[in-house]
DRENDO-1510 file (C-alpha; in Angstrom, 1 decimal, always signed):
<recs>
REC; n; res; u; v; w
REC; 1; UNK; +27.6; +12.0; +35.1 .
REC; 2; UNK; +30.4; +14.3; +36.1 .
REC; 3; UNK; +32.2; +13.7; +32.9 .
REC; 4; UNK; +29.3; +14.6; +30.3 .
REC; 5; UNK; +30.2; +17.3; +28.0 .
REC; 6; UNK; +28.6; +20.4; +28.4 .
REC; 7; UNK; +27.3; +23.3; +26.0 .
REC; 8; UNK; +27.8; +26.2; +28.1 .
REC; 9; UNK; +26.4; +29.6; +27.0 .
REC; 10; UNK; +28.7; +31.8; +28.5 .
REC; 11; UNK; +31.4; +29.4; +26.0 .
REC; 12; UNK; +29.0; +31.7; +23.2 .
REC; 13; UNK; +28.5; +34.6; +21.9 .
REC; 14; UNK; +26.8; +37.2; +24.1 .
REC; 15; UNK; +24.0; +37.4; +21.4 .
REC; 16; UNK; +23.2; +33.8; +21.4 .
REC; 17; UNK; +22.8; +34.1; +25.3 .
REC; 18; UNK; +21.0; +36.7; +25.3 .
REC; 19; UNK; +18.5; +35.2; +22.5 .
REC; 20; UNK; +18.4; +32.0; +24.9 .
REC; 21; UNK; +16.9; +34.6; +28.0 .
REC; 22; UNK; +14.7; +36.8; +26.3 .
REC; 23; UNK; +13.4; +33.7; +24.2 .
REC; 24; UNK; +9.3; +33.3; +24.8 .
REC; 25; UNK; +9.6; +29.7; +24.0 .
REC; 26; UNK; +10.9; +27.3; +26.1 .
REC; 27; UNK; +14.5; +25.9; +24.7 .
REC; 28; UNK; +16.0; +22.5; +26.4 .
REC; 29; UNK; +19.3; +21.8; +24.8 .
REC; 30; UNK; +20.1; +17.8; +25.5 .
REC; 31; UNK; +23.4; +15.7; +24.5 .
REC; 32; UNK; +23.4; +12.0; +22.5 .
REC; 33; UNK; +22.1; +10.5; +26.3 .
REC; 34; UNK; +19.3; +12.9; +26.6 .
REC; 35; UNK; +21.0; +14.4; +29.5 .
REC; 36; UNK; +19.7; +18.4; +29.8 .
REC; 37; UNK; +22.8; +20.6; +29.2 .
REC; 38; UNK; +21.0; +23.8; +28.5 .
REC; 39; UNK; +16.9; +25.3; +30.0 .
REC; 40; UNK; +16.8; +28.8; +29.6 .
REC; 41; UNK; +14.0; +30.9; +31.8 .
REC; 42; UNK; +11.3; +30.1; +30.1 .
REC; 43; UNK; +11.6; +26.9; +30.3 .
REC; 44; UNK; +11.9; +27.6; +34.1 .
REC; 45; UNK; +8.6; +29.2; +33.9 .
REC; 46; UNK; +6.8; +26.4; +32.2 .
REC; 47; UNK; +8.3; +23.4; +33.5 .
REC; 48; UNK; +8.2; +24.9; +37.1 .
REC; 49; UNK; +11.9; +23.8; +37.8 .
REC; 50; UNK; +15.4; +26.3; +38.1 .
REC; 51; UNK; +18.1; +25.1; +35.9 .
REC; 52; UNK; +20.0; +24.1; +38.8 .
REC; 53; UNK; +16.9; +21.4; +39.6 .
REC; 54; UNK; +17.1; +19.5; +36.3 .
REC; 55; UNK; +20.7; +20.0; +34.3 .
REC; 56; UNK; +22.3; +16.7; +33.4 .
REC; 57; UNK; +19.6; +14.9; +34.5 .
REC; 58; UNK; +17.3; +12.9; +31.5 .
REC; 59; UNK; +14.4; +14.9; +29.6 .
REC; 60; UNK; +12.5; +11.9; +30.6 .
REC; 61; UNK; +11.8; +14.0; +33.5 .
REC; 62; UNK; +9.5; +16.7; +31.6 .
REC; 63; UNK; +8.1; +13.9; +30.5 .
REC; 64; UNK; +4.6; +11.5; +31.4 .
REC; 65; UNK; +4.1; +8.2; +30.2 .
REC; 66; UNK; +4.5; +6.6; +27.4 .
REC; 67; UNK; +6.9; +9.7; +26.5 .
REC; 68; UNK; +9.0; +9.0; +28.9 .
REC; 69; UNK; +9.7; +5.2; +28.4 .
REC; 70; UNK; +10.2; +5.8; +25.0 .
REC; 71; UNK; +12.6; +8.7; +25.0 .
REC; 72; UNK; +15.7; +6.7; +25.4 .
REC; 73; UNK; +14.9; +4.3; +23.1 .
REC; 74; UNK; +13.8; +6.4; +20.2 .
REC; 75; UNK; +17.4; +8.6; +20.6 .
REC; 76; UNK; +19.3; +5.4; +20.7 .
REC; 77; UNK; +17.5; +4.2; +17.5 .
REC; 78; UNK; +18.2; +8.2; +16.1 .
REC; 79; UNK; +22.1; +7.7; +17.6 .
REC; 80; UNK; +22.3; +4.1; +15.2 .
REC; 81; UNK; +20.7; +4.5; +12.3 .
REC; 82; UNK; +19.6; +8.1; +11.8 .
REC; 83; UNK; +15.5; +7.3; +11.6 .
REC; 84; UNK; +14.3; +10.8; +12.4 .
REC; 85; UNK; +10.6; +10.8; +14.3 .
REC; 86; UNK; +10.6; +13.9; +15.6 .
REC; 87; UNK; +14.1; +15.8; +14.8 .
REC; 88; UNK; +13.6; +18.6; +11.8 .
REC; 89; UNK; +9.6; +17.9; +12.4 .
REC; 90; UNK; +7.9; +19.1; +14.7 .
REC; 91; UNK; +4.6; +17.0; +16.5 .
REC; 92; UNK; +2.2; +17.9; +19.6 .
REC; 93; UNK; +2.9; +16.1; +22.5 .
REC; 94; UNK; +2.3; +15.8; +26.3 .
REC; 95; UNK; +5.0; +17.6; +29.0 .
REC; 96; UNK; +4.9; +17.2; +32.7 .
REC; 97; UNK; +5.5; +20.0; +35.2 .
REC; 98; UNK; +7.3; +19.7; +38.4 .
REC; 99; UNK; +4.3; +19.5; +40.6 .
REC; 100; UNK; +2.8; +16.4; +38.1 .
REC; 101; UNK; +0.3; +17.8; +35.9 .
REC; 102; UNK; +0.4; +16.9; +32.3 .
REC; 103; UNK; -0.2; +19.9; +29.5 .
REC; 104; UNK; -0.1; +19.6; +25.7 .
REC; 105; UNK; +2.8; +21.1; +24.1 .
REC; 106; UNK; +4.2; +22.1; +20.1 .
REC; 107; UNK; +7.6; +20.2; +20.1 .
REC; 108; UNK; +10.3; +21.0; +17.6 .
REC; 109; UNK; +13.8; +19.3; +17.5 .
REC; 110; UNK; +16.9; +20.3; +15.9 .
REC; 111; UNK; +20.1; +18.8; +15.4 .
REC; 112; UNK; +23.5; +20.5; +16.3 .
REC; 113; UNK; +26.9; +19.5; +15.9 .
REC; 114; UNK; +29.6; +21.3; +17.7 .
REC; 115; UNK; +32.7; +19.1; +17.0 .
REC; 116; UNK; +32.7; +15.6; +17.6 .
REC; 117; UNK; +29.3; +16.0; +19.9 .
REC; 118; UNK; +26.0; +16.1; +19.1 .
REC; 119; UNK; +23.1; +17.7; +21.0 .
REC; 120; UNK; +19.6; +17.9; +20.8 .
REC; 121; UNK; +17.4; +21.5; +20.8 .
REC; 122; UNK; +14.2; +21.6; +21.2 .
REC; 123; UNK; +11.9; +24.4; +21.0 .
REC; 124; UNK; +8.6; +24.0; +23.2 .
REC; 125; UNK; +5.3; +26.0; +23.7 .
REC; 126; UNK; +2.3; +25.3; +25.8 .
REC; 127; UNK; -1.0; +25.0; +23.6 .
REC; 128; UNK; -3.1; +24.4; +26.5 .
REC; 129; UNK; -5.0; +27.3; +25.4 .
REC; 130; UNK; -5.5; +26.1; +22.1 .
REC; 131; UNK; -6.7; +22.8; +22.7 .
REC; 132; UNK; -9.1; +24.2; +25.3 .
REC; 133; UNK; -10.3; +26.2; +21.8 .
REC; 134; UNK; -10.5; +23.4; +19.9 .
REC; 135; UNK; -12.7; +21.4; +22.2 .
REC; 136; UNK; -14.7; +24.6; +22.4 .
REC; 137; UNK; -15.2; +24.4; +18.9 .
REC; 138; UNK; -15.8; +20.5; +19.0 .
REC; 139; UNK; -19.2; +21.5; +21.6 .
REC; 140; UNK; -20.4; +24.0; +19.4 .
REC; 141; UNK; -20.2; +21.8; +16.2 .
REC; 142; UNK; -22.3; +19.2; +17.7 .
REC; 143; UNK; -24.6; +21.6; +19.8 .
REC; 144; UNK; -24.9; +22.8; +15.8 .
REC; 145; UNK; -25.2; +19.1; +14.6 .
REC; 146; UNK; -28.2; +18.6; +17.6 .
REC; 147; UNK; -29.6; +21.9; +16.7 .
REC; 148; UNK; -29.4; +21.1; +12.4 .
REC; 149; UNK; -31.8; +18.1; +13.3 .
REC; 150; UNK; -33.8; +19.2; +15.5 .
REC; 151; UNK; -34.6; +21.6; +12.4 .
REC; 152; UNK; -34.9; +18.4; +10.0 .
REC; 153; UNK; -37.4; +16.6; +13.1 .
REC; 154; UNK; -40.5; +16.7; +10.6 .
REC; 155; UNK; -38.5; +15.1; +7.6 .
REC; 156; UNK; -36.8; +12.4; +9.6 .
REC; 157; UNK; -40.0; +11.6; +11.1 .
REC; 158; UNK; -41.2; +11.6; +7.8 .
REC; 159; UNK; -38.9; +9.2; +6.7 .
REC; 160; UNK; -38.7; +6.9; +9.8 .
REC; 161; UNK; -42.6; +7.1; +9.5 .
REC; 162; UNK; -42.6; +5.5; +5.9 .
REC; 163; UNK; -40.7; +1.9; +6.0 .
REC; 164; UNK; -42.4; +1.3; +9.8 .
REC; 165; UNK; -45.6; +2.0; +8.5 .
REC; 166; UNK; -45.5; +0.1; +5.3 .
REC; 167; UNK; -43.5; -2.9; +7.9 .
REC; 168; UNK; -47.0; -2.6; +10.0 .
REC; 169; UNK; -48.9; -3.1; +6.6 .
REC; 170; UNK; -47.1; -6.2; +5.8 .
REC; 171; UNK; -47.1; -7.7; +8.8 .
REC; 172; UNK; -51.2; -7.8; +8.8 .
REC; 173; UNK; -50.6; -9.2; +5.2 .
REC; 174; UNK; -48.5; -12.0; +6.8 .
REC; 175; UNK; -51.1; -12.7; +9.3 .
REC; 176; UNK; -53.9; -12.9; +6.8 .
REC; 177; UNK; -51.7; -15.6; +4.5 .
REC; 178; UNK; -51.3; -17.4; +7.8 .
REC; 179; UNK; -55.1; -17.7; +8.7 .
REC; 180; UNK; -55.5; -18.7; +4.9 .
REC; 181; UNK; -52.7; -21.0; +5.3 .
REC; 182; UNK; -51.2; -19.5; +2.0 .
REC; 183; UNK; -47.7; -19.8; +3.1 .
REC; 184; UNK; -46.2; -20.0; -0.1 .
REC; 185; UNK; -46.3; -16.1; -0.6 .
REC; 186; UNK; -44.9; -15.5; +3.2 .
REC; 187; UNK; -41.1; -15.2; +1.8 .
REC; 188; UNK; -42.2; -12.5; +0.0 .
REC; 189; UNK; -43.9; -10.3; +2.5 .
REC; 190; UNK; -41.5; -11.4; +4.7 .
REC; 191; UNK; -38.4; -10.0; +2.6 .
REC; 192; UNK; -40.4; -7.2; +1.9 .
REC; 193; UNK; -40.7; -6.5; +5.4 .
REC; 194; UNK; -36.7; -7.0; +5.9 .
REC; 195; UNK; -35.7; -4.6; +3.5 .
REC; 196; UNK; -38.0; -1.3; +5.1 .
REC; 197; UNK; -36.6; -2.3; +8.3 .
REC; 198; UNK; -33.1; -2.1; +6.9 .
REC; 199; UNK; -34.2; +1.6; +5.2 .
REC; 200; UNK; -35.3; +2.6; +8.4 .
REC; 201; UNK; -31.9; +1.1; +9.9 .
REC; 202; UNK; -30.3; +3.1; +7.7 .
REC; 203; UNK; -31.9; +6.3; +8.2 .
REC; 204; UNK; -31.0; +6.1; +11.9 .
REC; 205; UNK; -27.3; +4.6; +11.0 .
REC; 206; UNK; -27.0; +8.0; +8.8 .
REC; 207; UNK; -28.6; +10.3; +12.1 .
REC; 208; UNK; -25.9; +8.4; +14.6 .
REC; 209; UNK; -23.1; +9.1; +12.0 .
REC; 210; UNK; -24.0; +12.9; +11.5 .
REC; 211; UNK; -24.5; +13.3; +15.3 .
REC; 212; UNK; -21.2; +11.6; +16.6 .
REC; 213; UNK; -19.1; +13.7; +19.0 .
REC; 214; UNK; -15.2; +12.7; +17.7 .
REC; 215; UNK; -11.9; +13.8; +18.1 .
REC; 216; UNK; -10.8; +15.6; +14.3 .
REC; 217; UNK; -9.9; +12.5; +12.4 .
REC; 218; UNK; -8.8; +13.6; +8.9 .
REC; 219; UNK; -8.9; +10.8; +6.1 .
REC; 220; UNK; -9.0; +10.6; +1.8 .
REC; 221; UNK; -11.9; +12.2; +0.8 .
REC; 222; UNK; -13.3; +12.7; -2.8 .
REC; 223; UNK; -15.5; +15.8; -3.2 .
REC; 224; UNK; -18.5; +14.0; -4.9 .
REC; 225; UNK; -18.7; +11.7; -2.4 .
REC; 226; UNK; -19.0; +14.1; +0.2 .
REC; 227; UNK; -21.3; +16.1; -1.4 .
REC; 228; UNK; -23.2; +12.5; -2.3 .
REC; 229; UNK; -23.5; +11.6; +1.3 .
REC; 230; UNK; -24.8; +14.6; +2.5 .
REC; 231; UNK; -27.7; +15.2; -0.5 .
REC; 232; UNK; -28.5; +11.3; +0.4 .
REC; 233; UNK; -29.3; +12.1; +3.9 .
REC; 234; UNK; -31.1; +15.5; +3.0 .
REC; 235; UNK; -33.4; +13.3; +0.7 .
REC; 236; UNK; -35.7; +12.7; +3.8 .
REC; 237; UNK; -36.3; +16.7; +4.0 .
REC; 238; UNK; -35.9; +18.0; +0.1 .
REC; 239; UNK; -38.9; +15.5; -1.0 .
REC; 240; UNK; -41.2; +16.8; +2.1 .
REC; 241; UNK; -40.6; +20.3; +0.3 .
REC; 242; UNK; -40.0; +19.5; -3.2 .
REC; 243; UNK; -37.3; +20.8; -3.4 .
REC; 244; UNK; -34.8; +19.7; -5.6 .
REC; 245; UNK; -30.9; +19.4; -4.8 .
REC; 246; UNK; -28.6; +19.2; -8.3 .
REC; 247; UNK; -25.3; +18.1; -8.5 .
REC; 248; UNK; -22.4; +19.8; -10.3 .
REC; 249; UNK; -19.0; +17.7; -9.2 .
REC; 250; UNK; -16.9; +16.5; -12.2 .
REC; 251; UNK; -15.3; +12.8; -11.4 .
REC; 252; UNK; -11.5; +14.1; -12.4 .
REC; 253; UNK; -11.2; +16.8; -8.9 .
REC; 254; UNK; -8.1; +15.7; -6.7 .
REC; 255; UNK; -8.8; +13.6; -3.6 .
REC; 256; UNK; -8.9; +15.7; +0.0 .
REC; 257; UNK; -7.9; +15.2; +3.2 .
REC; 258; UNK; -10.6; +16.3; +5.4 .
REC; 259; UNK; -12.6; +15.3; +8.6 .
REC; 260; UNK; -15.1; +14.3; +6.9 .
REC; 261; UNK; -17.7; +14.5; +9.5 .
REC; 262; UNK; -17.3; +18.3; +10.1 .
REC; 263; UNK; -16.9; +19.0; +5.9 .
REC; 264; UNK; -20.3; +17.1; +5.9 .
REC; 265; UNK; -21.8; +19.4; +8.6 .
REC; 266; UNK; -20.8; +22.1; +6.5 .
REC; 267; UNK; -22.4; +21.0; +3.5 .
REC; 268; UNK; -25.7; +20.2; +5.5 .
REC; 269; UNK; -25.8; +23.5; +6.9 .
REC; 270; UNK; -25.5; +25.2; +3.6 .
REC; 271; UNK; -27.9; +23.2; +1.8 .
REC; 272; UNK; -30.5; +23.1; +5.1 .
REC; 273; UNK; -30.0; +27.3; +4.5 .
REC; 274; UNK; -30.5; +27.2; +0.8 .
REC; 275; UNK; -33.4; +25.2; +1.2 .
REC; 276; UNK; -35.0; +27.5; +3.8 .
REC; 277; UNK; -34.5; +30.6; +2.0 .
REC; 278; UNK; -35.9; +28.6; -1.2 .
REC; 279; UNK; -38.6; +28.0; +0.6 .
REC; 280; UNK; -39.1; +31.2; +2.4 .
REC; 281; UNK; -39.2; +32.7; -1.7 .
REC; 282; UNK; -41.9; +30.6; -2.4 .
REC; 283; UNK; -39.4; +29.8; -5.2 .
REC; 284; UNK; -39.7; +26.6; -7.6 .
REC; 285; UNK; -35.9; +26.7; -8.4 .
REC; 286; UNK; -33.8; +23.6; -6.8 .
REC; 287; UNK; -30.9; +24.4; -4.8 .
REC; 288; UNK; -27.4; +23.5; -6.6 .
REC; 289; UNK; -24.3; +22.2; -5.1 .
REC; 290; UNK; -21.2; +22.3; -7.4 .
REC; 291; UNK; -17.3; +21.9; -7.0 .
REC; 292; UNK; -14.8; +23.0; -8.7 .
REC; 293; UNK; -10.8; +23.0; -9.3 .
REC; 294; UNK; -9.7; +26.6; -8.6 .
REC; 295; UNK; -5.8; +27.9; -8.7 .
REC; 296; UNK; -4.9; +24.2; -9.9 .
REC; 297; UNK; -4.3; +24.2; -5.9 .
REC; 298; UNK; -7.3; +23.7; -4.3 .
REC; 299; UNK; -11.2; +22.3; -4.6 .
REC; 300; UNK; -14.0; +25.1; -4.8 .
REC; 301; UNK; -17.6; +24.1; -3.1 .
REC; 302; UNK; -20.6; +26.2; -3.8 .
REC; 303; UNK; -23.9; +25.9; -2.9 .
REC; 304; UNK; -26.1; +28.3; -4.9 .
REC; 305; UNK; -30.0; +28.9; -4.2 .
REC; 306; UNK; -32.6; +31.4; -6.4 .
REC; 307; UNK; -34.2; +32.1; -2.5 .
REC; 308; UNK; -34.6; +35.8; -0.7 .
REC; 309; UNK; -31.2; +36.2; -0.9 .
REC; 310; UNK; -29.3; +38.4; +2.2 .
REC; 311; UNK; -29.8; +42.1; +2.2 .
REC; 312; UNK; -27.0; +44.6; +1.9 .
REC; 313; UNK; -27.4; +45.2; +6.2 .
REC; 314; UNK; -26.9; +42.2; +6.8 .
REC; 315; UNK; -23.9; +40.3; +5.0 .
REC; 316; UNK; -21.5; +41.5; +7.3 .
REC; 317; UNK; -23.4; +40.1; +10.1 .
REC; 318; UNK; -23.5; +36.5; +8.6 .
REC; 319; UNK; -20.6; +35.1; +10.0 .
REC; 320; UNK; -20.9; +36.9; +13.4 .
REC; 321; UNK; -21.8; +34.2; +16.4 .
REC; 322; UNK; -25.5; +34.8; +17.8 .
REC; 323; UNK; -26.5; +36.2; +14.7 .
REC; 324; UNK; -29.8; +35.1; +12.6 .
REC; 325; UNK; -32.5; +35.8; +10.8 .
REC; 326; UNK; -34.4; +32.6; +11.9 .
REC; 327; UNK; -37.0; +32.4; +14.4 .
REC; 328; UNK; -36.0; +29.8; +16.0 .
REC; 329; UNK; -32.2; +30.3; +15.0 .
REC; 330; UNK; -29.2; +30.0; +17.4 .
REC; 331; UNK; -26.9; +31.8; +15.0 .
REC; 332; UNK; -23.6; +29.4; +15.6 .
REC; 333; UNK; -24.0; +27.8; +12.2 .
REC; 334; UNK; -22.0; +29.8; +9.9 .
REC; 335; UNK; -19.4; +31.0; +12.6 .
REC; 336; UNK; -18.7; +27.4; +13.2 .
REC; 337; UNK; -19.0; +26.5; +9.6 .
REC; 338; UNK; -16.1; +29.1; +8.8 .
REC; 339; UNK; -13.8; +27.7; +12.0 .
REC; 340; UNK; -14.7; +24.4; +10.4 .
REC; 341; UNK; -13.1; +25.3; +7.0 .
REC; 342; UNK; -10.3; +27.9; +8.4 .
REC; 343; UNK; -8.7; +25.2; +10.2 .
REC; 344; UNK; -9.2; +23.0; +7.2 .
REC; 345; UNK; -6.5; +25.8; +5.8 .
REC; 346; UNK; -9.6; +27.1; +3.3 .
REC; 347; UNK; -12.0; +30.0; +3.5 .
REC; 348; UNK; -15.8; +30.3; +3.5 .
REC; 349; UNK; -17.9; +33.5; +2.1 .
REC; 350; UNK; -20.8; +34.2; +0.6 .
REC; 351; UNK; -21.6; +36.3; -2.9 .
REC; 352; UNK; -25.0; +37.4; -3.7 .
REC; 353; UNK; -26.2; +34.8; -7.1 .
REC; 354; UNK; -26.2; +37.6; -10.3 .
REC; 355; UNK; -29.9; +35.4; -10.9 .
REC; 356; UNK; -31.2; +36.0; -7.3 .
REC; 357; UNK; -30.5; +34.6; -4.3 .
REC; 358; UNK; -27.4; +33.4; -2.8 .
REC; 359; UNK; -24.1; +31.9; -3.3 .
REC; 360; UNK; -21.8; +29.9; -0.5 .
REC; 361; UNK; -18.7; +29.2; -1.2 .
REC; 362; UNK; -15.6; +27.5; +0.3 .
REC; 363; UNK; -12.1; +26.3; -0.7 .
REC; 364; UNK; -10.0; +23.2; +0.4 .
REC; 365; UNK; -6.6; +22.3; -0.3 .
REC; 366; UNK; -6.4; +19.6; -2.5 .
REC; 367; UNK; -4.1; +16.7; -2.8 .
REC; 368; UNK; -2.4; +17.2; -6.5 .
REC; 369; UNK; +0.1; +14.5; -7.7 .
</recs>
């Protein structure tokens, strides 16, 4: 490998190596053969090797499987026909250190021509520590999603309780046709008695759904469906309090891409809150959800209640983790509700409603033609 060409810094400007040392970033420069030609010290510190330990030998090496079976192939394919996967994009990936341990990374490739030869730079930075946020984040949100039914308990039992007991009831009207040997009317009570078993299927079905720990898996949303889903599943505890959920979500708003698991949880924590303070008002108004298009760049949720409404002391306190005004309160709902929406790339706040009460609201980017 003698006979590879090399970049060498000290062949540029003084500038460019001195960018290359004080860089916080890891930079690997590679040729057409993925052979390293360039690791600068922080790339040292990350990857645990000297320059000395790795130059002209394959990035394969900073990398674990599948990575690293793929590399060659996917530059060759780059080297034939052009087909960029990762050059000019950017994408999160796994890296391997010299003792073996595998860490997530940020990965950005450029393109650089110097002559007739090509080589490869990439720019590379640990997110170990992010990740290790984000699965925070993950907990929380289902500790919430535990917490958010464990609040609902007397409406799902209330709804569970319905379709088993009106199943019991059949079933002793089955057993009285049988001892009368009127079988002709069994079909009856017997499809009668298959469709509250599938309700009460589907109330569970709904529970297992909301409850679901998951990796973020983003996918085409459209806002009245979200919104639909989640008023659906609320029907078990609105009815045991009468109160009333209206929606306000036009057909024509652009489509999202959301997780919609978590943009759910959000909506069923802001409801479940409009609800309680409705209720804590001793207020007949309903609670209303509404979306709108805002900026012609984004989709605008609110969720608006006539209840007590939040004093002046405490607004600034909403969004602060352990904070809450409920008894029995664990005060991570809104604080993970905002990290929820932030790193949907929107924002959630809260306005006091002009009629009295309050107003959530939170933005999502939307996906315009």
């Amino acid at each position: 490998m003698t006979d590879t060409p090399r970049l060498h810094l000290h062949e540029k400007p003084s500038r460019f190596a001195a960018l290359m040392d004080a860089a916080v970033d890891a930079i690997i420069v590679i040729d057409h053969r993925g052979l390293i030609q360039e690791f600068n010290p922080a790339a040292e510190r990350l990857f645990g090797y000297s320059e000395q330990d790795v130059l002209l030998r394959n990035v394969s090496v900073l990398m674990p499987e599948p990575y690293a079976a793929e590399h060659d192939r996917y530059l060759g394919r780059y080297n034939t026909t052009g087909e960029a996967r990762i050059i000019g994009i950017g994408r999160e990936v796994q890296a391997r250190r010299q003792d073996g341990s595998v860490f997530p990374i940020d990965l950005s490739v450029g393109e650089v021509k110097e002559g007739d030869l090509t080589f490869f730079v990439g720019i590379i930075r640990d997110i170990s520590d992010r990740k290790e946020v984000q699965e925070l984040h993950r907990r929380l949100a289902h500790v919430t999603r535990l917490s958010t039914l464990g609040e609902m308990a007397s409406g799902i039992a209330h709804e569970i309780n319905q379709p088993l007991t009106a199943i019991a009831t059949y079933a002793q009207a089955a057993r009285r046709l049988l001892e009368r040997g009127a079988t002709a009317d069994l079909d009856s009570v017997l499809d009668k008695i298959a469709r509250q078993a599938e309700r009460a299927g589907a109330v569970i079905r709904q529970m297992r759904s909301f409850v679901r720990r998951q990796d973020r898996e983003q996918a085409l949303s459209h806002p009245a469906e979200l919104v639909a889903s989640v008023v659906q599943f609320l029907q078990m505890d609105s009815g045991r309090r009468n109160i009333d959920i209206h929606q306000e979500l036009p057909e024509d708003l652009p489509t999202l891409m959301v997780d919609t698991v978590q943009i759910q949880q959000v909506l069923l924590n802001l409801l479940l809150n409009a609800m309680d303070a409705t209720e804590s008002a001793g207020s007949r108004e309903g609670v209303r959800v509404r979306a709108s298009l805002e900026d012609n760049s984004s989709v605008l949720f609110e969720v608006l209640d006539r209840g007590c409404g939040v004093s002046e002391e405490h607004r600034g306190q909403l969004f602060t983790p352990f904070f809450t005004t409920k008894d029995a309160g664990m005060g991570m709902g809104l604080p993970i509700c905002r990290s929820i929406i932030q790193a949907h790339g929107g924002q959630l706040n809260f306005r006091p409603n002009p009629a009295g009460g309050s107003i959530f609201h939170f933005s999502l980017p939307a996906l315009l033609d």
